[in-house]
gemmi code that builds the backbone of each chain (N, CA, C; Angstrom):
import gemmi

chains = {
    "A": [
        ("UNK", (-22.351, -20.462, -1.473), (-21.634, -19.331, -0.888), (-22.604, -18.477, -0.069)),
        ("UNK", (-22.358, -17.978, 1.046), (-22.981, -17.404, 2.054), (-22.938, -15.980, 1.861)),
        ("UNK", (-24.111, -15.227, 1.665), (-24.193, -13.704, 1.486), (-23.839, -13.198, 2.950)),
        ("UNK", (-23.791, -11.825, 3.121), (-23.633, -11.074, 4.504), (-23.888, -9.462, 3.419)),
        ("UNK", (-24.670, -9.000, 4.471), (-24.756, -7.629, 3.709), (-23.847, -6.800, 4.675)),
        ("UNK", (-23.330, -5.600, 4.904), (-22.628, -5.214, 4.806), (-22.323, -3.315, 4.484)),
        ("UNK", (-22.206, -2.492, 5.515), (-22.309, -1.142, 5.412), (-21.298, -0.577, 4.706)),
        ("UNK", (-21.354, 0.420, 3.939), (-19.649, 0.615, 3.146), (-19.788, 2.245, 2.893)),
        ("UNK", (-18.941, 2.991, 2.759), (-18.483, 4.289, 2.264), (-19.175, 4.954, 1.201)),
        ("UNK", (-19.202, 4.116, 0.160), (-19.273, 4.759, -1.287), (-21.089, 4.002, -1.364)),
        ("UNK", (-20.949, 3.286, -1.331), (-22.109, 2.715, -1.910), (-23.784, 2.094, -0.960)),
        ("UNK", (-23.489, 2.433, 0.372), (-24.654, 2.043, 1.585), (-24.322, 0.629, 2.018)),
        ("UNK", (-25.397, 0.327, 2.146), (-25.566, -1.253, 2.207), (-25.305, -2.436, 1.224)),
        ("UNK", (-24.573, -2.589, 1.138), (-24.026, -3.941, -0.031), (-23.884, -5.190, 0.540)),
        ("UNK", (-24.836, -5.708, -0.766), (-24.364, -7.740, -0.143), (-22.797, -8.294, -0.463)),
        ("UNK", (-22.031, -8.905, 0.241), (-20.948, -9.105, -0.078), (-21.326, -11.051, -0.134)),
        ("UNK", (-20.458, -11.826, -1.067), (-20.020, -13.057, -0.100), (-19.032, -13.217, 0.920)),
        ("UNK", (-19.489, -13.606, 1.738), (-18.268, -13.948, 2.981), (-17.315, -14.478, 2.402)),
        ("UNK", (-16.781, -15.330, 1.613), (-16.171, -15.692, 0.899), (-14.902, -14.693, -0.175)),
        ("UNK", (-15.498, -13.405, -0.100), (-14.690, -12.622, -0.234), (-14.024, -11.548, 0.313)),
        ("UNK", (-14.252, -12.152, 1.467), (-13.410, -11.063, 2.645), (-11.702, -11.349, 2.400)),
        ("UNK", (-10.931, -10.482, 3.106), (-9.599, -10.436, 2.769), (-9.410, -10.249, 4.154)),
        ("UNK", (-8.574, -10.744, 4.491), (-8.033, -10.598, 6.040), (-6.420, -9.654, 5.724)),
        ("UNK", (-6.260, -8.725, 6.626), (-5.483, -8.148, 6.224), (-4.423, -8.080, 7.969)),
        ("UNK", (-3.525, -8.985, 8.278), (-3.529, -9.337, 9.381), (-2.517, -7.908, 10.102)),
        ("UNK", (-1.864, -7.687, 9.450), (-1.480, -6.198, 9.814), (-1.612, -5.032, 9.479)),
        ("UNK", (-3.312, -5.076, 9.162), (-3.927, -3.857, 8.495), (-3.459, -3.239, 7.726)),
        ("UNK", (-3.503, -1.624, 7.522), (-3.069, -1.148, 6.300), (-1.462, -0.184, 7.714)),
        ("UNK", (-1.226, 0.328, 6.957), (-0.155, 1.600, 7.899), (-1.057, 2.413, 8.451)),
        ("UNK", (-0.980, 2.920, 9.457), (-1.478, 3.914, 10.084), (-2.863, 3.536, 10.113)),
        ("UNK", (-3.284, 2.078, 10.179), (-4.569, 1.688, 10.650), (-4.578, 0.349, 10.457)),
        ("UNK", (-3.614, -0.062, 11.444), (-3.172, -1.200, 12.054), (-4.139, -1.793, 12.718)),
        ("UNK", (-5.283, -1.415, 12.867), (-6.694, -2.083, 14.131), (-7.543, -2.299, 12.795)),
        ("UNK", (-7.564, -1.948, 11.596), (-8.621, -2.776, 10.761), (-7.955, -4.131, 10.062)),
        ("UNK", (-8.510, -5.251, 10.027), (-7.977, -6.010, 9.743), (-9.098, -7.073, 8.639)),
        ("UNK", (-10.307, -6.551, 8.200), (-10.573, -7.397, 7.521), (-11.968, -6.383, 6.181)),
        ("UNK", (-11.262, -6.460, 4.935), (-11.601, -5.782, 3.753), (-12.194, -6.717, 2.916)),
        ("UNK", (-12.890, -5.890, 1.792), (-13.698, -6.722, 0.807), (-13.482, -5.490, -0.362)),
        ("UNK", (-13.166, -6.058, -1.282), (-13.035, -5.294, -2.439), (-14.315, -4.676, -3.409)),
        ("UNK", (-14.482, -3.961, -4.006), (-15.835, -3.277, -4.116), (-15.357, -3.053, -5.753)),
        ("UNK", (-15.643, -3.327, -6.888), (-15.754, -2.563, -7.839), (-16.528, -1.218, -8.197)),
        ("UNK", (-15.983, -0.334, -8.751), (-16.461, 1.308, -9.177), (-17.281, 1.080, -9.372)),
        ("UNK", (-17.384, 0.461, -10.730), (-18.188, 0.209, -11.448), (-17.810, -0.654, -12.834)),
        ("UNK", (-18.723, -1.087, -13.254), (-18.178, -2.031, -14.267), (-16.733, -2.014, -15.693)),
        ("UNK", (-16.813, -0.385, -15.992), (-15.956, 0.231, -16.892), (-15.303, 0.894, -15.809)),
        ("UNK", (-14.964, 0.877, -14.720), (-14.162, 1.814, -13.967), (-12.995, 1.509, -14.000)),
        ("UNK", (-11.841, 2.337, -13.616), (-9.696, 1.566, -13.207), (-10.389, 1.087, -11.634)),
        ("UNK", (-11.542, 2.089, -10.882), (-11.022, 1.886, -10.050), (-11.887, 1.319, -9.115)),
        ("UNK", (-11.052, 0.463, -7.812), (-11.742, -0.631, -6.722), (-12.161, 0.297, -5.630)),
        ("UNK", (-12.880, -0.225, -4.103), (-12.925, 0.250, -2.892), (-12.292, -0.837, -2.192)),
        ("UNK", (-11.252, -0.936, -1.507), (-10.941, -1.653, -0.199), (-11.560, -0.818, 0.625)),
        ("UNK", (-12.381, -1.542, 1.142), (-13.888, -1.463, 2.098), (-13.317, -2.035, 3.645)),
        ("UNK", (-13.383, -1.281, 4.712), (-13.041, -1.969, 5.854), (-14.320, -2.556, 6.295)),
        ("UNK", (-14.640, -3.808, 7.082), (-15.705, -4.107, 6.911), (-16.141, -3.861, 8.938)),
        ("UNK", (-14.882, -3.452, 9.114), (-14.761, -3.183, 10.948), (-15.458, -1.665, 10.838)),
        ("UNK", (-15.036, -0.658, 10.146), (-15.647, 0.794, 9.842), (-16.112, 1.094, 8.549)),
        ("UNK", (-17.558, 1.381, 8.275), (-18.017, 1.372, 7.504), (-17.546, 2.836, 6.710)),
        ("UNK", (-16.793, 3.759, 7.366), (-16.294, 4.699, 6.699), (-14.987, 4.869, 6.418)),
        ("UNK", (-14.314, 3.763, 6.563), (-12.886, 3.443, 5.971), (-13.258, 2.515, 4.685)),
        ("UNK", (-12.209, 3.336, 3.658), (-12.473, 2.666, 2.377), (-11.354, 3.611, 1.850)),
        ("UNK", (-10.523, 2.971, 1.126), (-9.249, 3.135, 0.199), (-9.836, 2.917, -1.537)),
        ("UNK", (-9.315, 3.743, -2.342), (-9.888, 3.695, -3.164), (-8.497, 3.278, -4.124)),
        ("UNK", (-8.424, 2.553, -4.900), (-7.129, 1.310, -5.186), (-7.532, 1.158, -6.729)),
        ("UNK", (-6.094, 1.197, -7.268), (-5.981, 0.700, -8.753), (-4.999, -0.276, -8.840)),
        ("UNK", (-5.495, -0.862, -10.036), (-4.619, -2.057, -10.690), (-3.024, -1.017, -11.276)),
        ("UNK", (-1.927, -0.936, -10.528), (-1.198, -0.093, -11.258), (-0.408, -0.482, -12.554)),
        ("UNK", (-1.154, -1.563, -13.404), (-0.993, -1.578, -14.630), (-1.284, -0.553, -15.931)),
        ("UNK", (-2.457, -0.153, -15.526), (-3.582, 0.867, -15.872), (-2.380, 2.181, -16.047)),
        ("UNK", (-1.993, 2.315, -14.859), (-1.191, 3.657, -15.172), (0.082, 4.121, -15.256)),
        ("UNK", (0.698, 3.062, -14.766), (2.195, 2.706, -15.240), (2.552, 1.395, -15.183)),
        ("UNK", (2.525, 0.846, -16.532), (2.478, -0.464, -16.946), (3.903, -1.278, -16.783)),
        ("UNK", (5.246, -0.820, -16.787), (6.394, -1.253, -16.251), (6.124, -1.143, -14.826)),
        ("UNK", (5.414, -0.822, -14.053), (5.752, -1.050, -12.479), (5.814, -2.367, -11.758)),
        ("UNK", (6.815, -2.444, -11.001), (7.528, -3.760, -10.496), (7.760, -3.262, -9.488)),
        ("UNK", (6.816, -3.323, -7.811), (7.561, -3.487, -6.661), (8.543, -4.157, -6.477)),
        ("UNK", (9.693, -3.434, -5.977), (11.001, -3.693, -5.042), (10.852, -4.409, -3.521)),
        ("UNK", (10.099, -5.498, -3.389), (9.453, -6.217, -2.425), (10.090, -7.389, -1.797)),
        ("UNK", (10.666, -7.224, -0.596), (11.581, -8.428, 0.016), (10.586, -9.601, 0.146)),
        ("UNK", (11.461, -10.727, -0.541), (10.984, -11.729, -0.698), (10.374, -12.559, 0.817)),
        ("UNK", (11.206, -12.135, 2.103), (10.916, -12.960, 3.211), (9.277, -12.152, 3.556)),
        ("UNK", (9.362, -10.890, 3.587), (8.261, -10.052, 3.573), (7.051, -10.913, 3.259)),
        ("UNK", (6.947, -11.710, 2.019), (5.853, -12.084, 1.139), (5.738, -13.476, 1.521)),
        ("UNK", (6.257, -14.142, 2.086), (7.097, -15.476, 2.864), (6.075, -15.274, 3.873)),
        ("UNK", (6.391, -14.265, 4.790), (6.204, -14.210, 6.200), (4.203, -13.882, 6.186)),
        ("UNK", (4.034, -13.613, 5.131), (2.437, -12.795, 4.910), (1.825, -14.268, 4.301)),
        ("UNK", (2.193, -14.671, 3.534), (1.711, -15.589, 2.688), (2.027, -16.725, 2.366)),
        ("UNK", (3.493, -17.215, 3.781), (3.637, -18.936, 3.552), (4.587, -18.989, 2.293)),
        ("UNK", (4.294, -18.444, 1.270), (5.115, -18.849, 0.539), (5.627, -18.136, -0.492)),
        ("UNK", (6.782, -17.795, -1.577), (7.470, -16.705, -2.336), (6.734, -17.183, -3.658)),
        ("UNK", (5.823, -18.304, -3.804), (4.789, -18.296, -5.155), (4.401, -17.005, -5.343)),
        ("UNK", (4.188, -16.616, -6.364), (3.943, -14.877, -7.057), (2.633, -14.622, -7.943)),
        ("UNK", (2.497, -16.493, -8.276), (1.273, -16.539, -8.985), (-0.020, -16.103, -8.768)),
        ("UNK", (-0.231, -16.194, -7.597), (-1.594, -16.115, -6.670), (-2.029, -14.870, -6.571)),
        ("UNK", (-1.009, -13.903, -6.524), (-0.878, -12.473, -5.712), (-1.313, -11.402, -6.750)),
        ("UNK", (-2.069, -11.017, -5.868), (-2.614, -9.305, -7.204), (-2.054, -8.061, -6.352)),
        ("UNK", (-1.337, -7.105, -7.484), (-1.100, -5.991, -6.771), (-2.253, -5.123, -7.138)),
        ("UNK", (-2.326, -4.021, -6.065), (-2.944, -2.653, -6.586), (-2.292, -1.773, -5.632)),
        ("UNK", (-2.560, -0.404, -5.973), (-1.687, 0.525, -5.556), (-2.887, 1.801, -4.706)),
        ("UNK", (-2.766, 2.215, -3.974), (-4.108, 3.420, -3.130), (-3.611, 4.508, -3.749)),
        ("UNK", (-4.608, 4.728, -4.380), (-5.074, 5.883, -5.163), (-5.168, 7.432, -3.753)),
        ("UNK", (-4.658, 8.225, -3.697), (-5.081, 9.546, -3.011), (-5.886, 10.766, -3.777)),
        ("UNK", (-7.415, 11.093, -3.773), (-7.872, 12.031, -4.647), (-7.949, 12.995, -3.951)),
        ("UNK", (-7.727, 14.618, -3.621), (-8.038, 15.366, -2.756), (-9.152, 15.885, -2.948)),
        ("UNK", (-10.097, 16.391, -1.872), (-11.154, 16.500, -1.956), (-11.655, 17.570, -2.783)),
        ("UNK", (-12.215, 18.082, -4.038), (-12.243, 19.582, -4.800), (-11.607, 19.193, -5.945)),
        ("UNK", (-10.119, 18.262, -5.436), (-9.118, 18.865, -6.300), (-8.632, 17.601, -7.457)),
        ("UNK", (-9.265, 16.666, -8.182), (-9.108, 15.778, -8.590), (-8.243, 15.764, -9.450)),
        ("UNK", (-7.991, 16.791, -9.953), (-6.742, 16.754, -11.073), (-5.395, 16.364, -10.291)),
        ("UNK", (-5.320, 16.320, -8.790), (-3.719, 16.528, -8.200), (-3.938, 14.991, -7.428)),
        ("UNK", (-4.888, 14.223, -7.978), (-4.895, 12.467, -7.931), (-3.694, 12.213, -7.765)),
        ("UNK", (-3.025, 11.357, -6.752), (-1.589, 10.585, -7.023), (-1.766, 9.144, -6.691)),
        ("UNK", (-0.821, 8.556, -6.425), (-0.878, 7.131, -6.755), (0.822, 6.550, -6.057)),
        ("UNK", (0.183, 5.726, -4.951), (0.942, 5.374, -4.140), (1.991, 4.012, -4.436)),
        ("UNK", (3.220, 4.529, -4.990), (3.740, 3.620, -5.638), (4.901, 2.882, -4.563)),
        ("UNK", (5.227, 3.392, -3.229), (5.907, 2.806, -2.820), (5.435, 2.275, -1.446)),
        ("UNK", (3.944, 2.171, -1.297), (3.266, 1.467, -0.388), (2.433, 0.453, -0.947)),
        ("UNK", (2.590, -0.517, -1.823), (1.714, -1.210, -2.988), (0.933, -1.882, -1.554)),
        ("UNK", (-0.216, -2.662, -2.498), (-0.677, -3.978, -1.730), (-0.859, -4.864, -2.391)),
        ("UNK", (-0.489, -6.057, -1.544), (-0.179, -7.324, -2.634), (-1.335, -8.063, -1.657)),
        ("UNK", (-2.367, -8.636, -2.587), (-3.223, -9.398, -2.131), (-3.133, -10.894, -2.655)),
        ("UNK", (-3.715, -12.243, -1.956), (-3.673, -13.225, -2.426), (-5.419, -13.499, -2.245)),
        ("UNK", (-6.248, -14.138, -3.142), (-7.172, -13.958, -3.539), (-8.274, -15.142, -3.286)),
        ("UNK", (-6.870, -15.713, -3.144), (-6.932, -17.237, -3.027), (-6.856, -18.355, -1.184)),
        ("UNK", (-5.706, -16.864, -0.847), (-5.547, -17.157, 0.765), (-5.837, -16.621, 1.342)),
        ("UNK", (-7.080, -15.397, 0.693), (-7.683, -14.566, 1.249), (-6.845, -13.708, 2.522)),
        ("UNK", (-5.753, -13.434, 2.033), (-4.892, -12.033, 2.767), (-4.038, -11.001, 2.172)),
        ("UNK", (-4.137, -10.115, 2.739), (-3.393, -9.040, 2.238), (-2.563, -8.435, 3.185)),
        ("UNK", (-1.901, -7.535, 2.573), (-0.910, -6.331, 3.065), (0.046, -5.534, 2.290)),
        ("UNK", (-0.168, -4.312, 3.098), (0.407, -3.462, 2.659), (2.272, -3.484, 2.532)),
        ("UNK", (2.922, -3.289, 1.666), (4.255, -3.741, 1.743), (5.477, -2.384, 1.327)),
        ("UNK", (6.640, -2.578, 1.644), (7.170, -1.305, 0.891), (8.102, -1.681, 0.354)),
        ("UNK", (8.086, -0.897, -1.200), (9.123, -0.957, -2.325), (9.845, -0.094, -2.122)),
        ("UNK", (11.364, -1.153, -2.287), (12.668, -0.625, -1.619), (13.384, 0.326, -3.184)),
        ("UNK", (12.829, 0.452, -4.170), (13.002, 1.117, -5.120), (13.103, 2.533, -5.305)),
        ("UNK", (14.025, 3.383, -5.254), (14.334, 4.832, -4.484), (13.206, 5.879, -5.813)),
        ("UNK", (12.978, 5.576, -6.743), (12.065, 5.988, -7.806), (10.590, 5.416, -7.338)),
        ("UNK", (10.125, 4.984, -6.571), (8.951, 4.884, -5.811), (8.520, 5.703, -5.334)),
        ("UNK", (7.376, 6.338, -5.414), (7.283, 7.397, -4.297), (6.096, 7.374, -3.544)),
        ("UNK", (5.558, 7.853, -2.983), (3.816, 8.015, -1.947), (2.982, 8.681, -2.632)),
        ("UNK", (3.586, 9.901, -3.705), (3.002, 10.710, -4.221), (3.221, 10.983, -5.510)),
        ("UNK", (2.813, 9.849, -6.389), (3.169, 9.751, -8.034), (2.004, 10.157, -8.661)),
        ("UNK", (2.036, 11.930, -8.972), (0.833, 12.209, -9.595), (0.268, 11.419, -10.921)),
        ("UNK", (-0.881, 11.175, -10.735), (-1.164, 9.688, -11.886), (-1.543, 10.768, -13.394)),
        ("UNK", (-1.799, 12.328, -13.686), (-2.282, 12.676, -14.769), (-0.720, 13.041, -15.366)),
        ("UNK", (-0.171, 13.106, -14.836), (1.385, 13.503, -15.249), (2.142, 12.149, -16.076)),
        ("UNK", (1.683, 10.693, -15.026), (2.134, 10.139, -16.108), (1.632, 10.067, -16.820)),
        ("UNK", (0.517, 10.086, -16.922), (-0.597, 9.875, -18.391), (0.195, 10.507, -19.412)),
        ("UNK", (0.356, 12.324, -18.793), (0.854, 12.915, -19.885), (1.961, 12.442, -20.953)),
        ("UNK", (2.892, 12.024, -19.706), (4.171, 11.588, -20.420), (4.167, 10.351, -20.542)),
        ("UNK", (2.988, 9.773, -21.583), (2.869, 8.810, -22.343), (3.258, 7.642, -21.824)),
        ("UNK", (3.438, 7.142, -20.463), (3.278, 6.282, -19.874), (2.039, 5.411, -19.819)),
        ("UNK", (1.370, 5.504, -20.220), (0.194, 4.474, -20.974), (-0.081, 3.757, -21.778)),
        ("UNK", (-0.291, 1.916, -21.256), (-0.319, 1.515, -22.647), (-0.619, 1.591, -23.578)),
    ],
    "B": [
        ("UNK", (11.760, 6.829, 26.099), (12.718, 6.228, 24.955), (14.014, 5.847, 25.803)),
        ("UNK", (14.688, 4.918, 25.537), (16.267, 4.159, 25.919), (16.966, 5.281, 25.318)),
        ("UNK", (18.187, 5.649, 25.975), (18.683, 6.498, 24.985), (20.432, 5.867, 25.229)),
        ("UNK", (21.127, 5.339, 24.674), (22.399, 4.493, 25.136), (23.523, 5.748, 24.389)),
        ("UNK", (24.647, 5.314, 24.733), (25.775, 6.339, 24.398), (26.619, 4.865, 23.701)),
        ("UNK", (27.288, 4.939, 22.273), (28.113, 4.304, 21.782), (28.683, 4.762, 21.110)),
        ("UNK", (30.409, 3.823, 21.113), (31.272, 4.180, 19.914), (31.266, 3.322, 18.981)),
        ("UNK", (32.400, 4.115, 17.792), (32.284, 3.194, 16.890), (32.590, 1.851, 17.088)),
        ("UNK", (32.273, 0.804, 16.541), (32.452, -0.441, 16.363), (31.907, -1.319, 17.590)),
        ("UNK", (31.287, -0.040, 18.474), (30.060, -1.320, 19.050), (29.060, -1.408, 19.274)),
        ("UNK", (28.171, -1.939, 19.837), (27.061, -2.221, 19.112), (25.915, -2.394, 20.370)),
        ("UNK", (24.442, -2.449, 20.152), (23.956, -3.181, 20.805), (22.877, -4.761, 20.404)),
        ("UNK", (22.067, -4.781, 21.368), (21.401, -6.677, 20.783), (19.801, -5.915, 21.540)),
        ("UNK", (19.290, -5.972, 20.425), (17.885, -5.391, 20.790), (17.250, -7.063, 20.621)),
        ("UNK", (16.227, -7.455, 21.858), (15.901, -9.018, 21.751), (17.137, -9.762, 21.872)),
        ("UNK", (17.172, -11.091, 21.211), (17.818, -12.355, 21.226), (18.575, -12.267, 20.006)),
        ("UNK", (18.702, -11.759, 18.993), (18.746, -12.015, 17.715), (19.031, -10.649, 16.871)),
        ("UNK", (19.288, -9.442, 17.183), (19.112, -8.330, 16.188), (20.050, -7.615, 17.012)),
        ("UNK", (21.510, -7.408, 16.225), (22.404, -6.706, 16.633), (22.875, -5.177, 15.849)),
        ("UNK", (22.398, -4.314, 16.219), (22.884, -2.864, 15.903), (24.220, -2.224, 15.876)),
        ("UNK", (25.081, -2.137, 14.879), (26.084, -2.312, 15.241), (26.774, -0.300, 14.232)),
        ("UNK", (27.660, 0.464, 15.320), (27.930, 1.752, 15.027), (28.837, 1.349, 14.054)),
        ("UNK", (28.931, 1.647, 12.944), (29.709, 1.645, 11.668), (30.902, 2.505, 11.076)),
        ("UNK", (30.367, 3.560, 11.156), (30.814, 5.158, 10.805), (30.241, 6.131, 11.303)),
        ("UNK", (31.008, 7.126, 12.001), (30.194, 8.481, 12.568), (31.018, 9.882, 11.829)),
        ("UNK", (30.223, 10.231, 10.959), (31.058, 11.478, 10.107), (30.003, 12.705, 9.960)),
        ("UNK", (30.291, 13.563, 11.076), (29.627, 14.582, 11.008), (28.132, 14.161, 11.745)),
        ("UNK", (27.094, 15.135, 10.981), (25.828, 14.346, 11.673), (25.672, 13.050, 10.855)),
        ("UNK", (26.304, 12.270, 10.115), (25.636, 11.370, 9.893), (26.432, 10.477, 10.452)),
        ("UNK", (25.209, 8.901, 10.744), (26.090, 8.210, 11.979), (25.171, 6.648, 10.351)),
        ("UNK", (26.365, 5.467, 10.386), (26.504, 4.361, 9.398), (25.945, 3.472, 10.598)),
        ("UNK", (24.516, 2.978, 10.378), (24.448, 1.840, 11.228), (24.716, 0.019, 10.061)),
        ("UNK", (25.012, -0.873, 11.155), (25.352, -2.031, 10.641), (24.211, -2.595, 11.497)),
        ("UNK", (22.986, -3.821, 10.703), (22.465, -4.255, 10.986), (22.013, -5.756, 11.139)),
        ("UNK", (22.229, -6.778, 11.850), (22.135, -7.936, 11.838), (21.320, -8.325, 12.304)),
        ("UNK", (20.207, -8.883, 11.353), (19.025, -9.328, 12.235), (18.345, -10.514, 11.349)),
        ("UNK", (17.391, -11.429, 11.724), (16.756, -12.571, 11.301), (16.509, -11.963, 9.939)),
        ("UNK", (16.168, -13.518, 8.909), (15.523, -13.035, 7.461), (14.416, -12.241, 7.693)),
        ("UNK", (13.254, -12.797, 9.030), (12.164, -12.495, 8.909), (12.188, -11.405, 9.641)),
        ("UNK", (12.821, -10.507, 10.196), (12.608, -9.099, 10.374), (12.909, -8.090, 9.495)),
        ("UNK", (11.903, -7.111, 9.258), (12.141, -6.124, 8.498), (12.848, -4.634, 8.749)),
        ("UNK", (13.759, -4.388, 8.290), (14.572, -2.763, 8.663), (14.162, -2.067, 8.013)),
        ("UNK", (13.082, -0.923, 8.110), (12.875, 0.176, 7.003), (13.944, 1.799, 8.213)),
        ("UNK", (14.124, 2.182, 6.887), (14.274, 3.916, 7.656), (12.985, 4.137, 8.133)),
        ("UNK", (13.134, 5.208, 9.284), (11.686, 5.762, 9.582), (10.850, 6.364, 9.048)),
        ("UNK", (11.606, 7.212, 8.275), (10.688, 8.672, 7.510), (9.672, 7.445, 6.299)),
        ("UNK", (10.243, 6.587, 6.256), (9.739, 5.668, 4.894), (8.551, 5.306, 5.106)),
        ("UNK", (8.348, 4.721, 6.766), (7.251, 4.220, 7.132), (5.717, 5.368, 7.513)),
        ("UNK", (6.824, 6.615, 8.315), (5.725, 7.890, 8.569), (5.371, 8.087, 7.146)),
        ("UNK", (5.843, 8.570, 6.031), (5.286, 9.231, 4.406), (4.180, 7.871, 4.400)),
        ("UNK", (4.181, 6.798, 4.173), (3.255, 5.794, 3.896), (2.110, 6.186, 4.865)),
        ("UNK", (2.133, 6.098, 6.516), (1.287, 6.302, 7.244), (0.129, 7.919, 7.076)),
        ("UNK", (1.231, 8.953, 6.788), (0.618, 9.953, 6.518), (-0.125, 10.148, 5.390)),
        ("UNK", (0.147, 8.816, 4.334), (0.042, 9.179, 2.551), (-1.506, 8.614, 3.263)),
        ("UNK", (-1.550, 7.545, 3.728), (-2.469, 6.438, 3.752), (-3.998, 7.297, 4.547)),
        ("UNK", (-3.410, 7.973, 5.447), (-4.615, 8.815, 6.014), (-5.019, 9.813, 5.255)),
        ("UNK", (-4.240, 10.246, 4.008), (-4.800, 11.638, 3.101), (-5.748, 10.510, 2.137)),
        ("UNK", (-5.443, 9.449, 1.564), (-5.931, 8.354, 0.771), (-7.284, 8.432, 1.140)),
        ("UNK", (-7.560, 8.408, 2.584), (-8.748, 7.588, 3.494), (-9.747, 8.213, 3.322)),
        ("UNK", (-9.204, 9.833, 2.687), (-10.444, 11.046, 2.552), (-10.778, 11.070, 1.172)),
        ("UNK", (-10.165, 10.540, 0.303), (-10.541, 10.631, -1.090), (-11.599, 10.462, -1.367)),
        ("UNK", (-12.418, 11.491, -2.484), (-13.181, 11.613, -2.613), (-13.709, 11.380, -4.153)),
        ("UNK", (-14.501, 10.640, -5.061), (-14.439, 9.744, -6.262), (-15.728, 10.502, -6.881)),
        ("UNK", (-15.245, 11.382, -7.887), (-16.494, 12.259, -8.187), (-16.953, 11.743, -9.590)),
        ("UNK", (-17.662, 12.232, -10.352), (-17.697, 11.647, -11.572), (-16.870, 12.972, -12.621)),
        ("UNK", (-16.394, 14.117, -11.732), (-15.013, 14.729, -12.945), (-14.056, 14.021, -12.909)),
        ("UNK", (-13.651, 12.553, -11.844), (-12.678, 12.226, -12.005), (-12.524, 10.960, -12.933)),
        ("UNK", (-13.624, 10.691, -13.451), (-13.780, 9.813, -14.211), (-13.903, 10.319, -15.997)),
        ("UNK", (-13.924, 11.692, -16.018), (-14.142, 12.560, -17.148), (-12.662, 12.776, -17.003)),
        ("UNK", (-12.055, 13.248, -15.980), (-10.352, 13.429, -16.478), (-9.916, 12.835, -17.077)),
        ("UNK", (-10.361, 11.319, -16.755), (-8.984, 10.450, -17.095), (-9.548, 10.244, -18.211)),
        ("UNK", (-11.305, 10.047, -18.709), (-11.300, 9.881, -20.248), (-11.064, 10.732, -21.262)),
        ("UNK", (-10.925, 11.867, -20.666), (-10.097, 12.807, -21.624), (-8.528, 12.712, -21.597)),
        ("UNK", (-7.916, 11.836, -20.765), (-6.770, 11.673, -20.908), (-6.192, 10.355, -21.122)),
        ("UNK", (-7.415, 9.765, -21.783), (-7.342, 8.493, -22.436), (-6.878, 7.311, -22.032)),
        ("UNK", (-7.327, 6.967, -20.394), (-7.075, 5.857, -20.038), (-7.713, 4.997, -20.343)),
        ("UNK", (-6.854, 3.693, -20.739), (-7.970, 2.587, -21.046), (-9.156, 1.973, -19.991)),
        ("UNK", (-10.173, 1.643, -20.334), (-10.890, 1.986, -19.197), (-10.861, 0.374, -18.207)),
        ("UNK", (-10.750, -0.614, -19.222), (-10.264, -2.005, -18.836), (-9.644, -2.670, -19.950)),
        ("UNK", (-8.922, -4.106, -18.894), (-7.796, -4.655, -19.625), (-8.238, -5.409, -20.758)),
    ],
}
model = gemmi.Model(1)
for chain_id, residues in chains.items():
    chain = gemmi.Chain(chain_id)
    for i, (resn, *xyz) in enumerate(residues, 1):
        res = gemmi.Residue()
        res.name, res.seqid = resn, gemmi.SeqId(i, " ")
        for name, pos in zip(("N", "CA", "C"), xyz):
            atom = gemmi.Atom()
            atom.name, atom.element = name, gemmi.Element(name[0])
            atom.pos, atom.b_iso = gemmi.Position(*pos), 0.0
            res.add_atom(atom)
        chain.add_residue(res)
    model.add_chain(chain)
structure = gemmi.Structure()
structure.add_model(model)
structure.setup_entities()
């Protein structure tokens, strides 16, 4: 496997494998011109990832497994959608995570973007951003609130 | 922007394949009917701007180590 090092947001210079780039062919929303990410772990005990743009070294989404924080969540995700991204409606392959929003100061008012998921394939090395047609979805699902209300496994 | 004038029950053909069709007009709200390929997607608009706008507040987030003290005081598991 072929190293490439690699400028990033959070962390400087990091070696990545090429091998784990993600092509993201219709970028994220509202940054439709980046098209190719590498996932970054926090840290070893962390929830949480960096989707790292590897086109701007200061674009980076900071992304959870939204199992972690609401463990019934099931995108409302048209099947041709996942068809049209990925060839095929197999489900096996595909990892979701959800973009985390922290405001800057204000970390307690963290939310968690439940009706813009991203479904990555790991395997076909692509992603995208998708939207859940689920009217209880929202952009702005404060994540300590569900904690509170015992929404945790 | 195109801006067309229609009544109910007709419609237009945006492309080859995707027909817009006036449904119901009651008050300000106007019922569109939509016919278009599997592989095109219809979202409302506002659906797509909240994502676009969510996604650029996302882009500034900032990952401190109180935010990693919140959540262990609020007892997230830390992995699966």
């Amino acid at each position: 496997m072929k190293k490439t090092t690699i400028e990033t947001r959070h962390f400087g210079s990091t070696e990545i494998y090429e091998e784990e780039i993600i092509n993201f062919p219709n970028g994220i929303l509202a940054f439709e011109q980046y098209n190719n990410f590498v996932i970054l772990s926090e840290g070893e005990n962390s929830l949480f990832q960096w989707l790292q743009s590897l086109e701007d070294p200061g674009l980076a989404f900071l992304i959870v497994d939204p199992f972690y924080i609401k463990p019934d969540y099931v995108p409302d995700v048209l099947a041709n959608e996942i068809e049209n991204l990925f060839g095929s409606t197999r489900l096996d392959h595909l990892t979701l995570r959800c973009i985390i929003t922290i405001p800057p100061n204000n970390p307690d008012k963290m939310t968690v973007n439940m009706q813009g998921p991203l479904i990555i394939s790991t395997e076909k090395k692509l992603g995208g951003q998708f939207i859940s047609n689920n009217d209880s979805h929202h952009v702005r699902t404060p994540v300590l609130e569900l904690v509170e209300a015992g929404e945790i496994a | 922007m195109l801006v067309l004038s229609r009544k109910i029950n007709e419609s237009i053909i945006v492309g080859e394949n995707i027909e817009i069709l006036i449904v119901e007009i009651k008050g300000d709200q106007v019922k569109l009917g939509i016919n278009a390929p599997k592989s095109v997607s219809v979202y409302r608009g506002e659906i797509y701007q909240a994502i676009q706008d969510e996604n650029k507040e996302a882009a500034k987030s900032m990952l401190t180590d109180d935010v990693g003290k919140l959540l262990q005081k609020k007892k997230i598991p830390k992995s699966r």
